[in-house]
C-alpha positions in Angstrom: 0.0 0.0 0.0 0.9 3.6 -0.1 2.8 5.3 2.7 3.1 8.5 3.0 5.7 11.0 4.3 3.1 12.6 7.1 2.7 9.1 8.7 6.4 8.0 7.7 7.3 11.4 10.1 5.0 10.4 12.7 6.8 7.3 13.1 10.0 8.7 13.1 9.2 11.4 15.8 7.5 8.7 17.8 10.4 6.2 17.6 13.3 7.9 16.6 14.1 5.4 13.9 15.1 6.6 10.4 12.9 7.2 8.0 13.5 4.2 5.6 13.3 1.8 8.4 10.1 4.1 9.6 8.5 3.4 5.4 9.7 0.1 5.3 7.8 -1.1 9.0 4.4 0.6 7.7 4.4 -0.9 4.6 5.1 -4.6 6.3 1.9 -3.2 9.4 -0.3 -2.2 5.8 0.0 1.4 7.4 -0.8 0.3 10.8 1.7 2.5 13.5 1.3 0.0 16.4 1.9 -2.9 14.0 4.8 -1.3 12.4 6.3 -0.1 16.2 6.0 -4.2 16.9 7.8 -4.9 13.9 10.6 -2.4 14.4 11.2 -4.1 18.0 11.2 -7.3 16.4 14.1 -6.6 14.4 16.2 -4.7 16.8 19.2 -6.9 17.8 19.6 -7.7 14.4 19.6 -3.6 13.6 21.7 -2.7 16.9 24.2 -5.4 15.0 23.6 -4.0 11.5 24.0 -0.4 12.7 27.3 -0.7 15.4 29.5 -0.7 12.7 28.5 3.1 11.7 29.8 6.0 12.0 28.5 7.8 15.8 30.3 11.1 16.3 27.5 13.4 17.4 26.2 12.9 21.5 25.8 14.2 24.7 28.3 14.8 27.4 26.4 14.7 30.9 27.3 15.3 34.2 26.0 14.2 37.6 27.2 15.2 40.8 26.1 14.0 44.4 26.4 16.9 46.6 26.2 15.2 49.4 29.5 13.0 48.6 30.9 15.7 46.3 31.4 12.7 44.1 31.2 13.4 40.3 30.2 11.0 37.3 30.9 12.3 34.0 30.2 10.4 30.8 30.6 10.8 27.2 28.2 8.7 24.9 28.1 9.1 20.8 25.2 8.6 18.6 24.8 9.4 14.4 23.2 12.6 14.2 22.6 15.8 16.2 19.1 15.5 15.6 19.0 12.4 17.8 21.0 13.2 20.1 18.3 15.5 21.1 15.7 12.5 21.4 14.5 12.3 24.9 14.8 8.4 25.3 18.4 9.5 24.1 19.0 12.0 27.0 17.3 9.7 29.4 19.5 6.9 28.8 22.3 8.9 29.3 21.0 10.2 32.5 20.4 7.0 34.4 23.8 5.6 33.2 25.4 8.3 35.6 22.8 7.5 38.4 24.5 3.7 37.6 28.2 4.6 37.5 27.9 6.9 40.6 26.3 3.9 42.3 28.4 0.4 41.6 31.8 2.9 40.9 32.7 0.3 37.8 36.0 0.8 36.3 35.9 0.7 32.7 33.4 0.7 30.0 33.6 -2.9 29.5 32.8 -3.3 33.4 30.0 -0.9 33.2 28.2 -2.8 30.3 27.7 -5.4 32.9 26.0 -3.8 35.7 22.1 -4.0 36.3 20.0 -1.1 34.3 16.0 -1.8 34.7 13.6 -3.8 33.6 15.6 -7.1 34.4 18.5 -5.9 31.8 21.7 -5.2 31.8 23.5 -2.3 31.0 24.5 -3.7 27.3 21.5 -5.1 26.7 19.8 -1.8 27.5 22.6 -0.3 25.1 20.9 -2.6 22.0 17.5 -1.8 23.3 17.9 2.1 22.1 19.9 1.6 19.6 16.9 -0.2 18.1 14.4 2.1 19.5 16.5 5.1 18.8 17.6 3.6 15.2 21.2 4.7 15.4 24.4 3.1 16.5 24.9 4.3 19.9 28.5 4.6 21.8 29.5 4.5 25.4 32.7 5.9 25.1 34.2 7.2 28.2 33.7 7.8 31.6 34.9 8.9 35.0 34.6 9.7 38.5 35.9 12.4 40.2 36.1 12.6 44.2 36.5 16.2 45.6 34.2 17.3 43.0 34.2 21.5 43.8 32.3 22.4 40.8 31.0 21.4 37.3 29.8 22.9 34.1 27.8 21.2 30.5 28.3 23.4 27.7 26.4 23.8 24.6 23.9 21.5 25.8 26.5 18.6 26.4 28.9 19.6 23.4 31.4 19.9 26.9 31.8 19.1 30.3 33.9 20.3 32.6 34.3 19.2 36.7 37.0 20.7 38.5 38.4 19.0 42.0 40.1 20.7 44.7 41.7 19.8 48.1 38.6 20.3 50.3 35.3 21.4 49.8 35.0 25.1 51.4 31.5 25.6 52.8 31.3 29.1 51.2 28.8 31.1 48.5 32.4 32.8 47.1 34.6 29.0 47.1 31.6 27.8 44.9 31.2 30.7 42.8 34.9 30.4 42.2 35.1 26.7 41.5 31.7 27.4 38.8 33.9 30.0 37.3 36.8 27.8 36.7 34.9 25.5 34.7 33.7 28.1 32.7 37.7 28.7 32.2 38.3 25.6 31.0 35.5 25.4 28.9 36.1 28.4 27.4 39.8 28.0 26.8 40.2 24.7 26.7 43.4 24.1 28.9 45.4 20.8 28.1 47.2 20.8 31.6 46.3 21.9 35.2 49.7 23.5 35.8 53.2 23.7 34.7 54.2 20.7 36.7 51.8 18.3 34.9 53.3 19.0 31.6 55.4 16.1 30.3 59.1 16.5 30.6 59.2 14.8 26.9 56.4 17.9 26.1 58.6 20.7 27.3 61.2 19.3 25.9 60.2 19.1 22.4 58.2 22.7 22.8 62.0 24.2 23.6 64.0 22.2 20.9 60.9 24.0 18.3 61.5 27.4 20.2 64.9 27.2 20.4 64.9 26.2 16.1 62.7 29.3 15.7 65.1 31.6 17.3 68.1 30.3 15.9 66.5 30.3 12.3 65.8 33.8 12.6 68.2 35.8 11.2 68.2 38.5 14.2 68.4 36.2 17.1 71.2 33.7 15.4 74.1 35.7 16.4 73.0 36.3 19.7 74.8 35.5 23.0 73.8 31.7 24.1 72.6 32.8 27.6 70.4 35.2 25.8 68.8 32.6 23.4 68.5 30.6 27.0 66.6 33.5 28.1 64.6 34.0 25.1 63.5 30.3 25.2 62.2 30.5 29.2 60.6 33.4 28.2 58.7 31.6 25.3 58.5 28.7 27.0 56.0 30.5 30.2 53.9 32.0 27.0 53.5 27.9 26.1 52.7 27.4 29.8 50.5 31.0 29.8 48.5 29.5 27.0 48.2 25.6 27.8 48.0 25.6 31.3 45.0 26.1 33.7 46.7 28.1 36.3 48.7 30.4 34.2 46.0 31.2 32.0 44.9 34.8 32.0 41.6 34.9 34.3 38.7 35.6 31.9 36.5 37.8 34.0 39.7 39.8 34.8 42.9 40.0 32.7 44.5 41.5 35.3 45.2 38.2 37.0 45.9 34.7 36.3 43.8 31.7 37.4 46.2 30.7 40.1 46.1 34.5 41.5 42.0 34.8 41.3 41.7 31.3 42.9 44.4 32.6 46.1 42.5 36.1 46.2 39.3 33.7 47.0 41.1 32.3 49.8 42.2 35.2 51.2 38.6 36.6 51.0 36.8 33.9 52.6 40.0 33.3 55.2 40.4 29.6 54.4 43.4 27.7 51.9 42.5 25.7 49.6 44.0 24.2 45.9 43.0 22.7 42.6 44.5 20.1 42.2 42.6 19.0 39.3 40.5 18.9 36.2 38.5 16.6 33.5 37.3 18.2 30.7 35.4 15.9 27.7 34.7 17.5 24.6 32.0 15.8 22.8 33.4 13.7 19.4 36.9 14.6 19.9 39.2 13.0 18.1 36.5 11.2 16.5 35.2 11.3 12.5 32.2 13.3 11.7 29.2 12.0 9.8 28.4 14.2 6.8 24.6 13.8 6.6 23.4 14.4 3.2 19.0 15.0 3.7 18.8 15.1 0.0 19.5 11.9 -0.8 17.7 10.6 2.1 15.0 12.3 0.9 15.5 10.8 -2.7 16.0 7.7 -1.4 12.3 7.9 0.7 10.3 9.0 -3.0 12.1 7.2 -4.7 13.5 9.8 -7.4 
């Protein structure tokens, strides 16, 4: 029978499937959507299978963080398409795996696929469950737990996430406000070390052999004195710091300062020391390939033209 694209879209918005697989289940139901939602759970092992293999770049990165144990869960999961990642059964899923994490503390991914979910499944076989119902290949890529959590902060709607840790937890309106604002920090300038001291030596030591070529390959610095080249490099070298590091980074709300000096003014204020000792921030589809989603030929592809 005939389909068409206003019950094909209903479907889709109902189930999140695509729309082929959304055409293709109503014509098997003869246009019937409670037949053709049947059908589509029927087949979903066999589609969590078909679709694992594809491309999930787009996703949420979520936070939760018990502020009673200041213990943080952060999470990173992938799925095809923007447009999904916005599907509530998307967003919920993501949810109740930090509720999980924070619970049972499991180490890995691999670990975490194991643990109970609901409804007398496991978290994998949850996993295939939405995959199916979602109809995209779905990714549980990272994880952690941070103790100590001071602070934390989702960007873009979960494009990045950002939990900061200190020393102690300061019982104090200003300590919070200045942990939020740190997070903010890194989220905005995207930091790939807390300090100077966590840099790898084999890091600064590559960063000064390129500073050092730079120098020396310039035709005005060439001749110069050794122990002024040494200079020139250290002075470069707290620019790399100045620039890559957390601490040393010029203070956002006030360029007057750097991280390391607004964070000690804060102590001063509220009379009590405290440190950051660290930070995790996830940035949603790093490192990964993007899907290139072309809607014309899906649409083709629907009418068949």
């Amino acid at each position: 029978m005939e389909i068409n694209a206003k019950a094909v879209a209903a479907l889709r918005a109902k189930t999140g499937i695509g729309m082929m697989d959304c055409k293709k289940a109503l014509v098997e139901a003869n246009g019937n959507e409670e037949e053709a939602i049947k059908i589509l759970r029927e087949k979903g092992l066999a589609v969590a299978a078909k679709k694992s293999t594809r491309i999930a770049a787009e996703g949420l990165v979520s936070i939760q963080l018990d502020p009673e144990t200041h213990t943080a869960a952060m999470i990173e999961v992938n799925i095809e398409t923007d447009f999904a990642a916005k599907n509530a059964v998307f967003g919920e899923f993501v949810n109740d795996l930090l509720t999980i994490i924070l619970k049972t503390r499991p180490a890995t991914v691999e670990e975490l696929l194991k643990k109970e979910f609901k409804d007398g499944l496991d978290v994998e076989a949850a996993l295939k469950d939405k995959i199916f119902t979602i109809g995209e290949n779905i990714n549980i890529r990272r994880f952690t737990i941070i103790e100590n959590a001071a602070s934390s902060y989702i960007h873009g709607k979960g494009n990045i996430g950002v939990v900061v840790k200190t020393d102690k937890i300061v019982d104090n309106a200003a300590f919070a406000e200045a942990a939020k604002n740190v997070c903010l920090q890194a989220a905005a300038m995207k930091p790939q070390y807390l300090n100077p001291e966590a840099v790898p030596a084999n890091v600064i030591a590559n960063e000064k052999e390129i500073i050092e070529s730079q120098i020396k390959n310039d035709e005005k610095n060439a001749k110069k004195p050794e122990k002024v080249i040494a200079m020139m490099v250290e002075g470069k070298l707290k620019k790399f710091f100045s620039t890559n590091c957390l601490t040393e980074q010029e203070y956002v709300k006030d360029g007057s300062m750097t991280v390391a000096k607004y964070l000690a003014s804060v102590a001063k204020e509220i009379g009590e020391e405290f440190a950051l000792v660290d930070f995790v921030m996830y940035e949603k589809g790093e490192g990964l390939e993007k899907k290139e989603d072309n809607f014309a030929e899906e649409i083709a592809k629907l009418t068949g033209k």
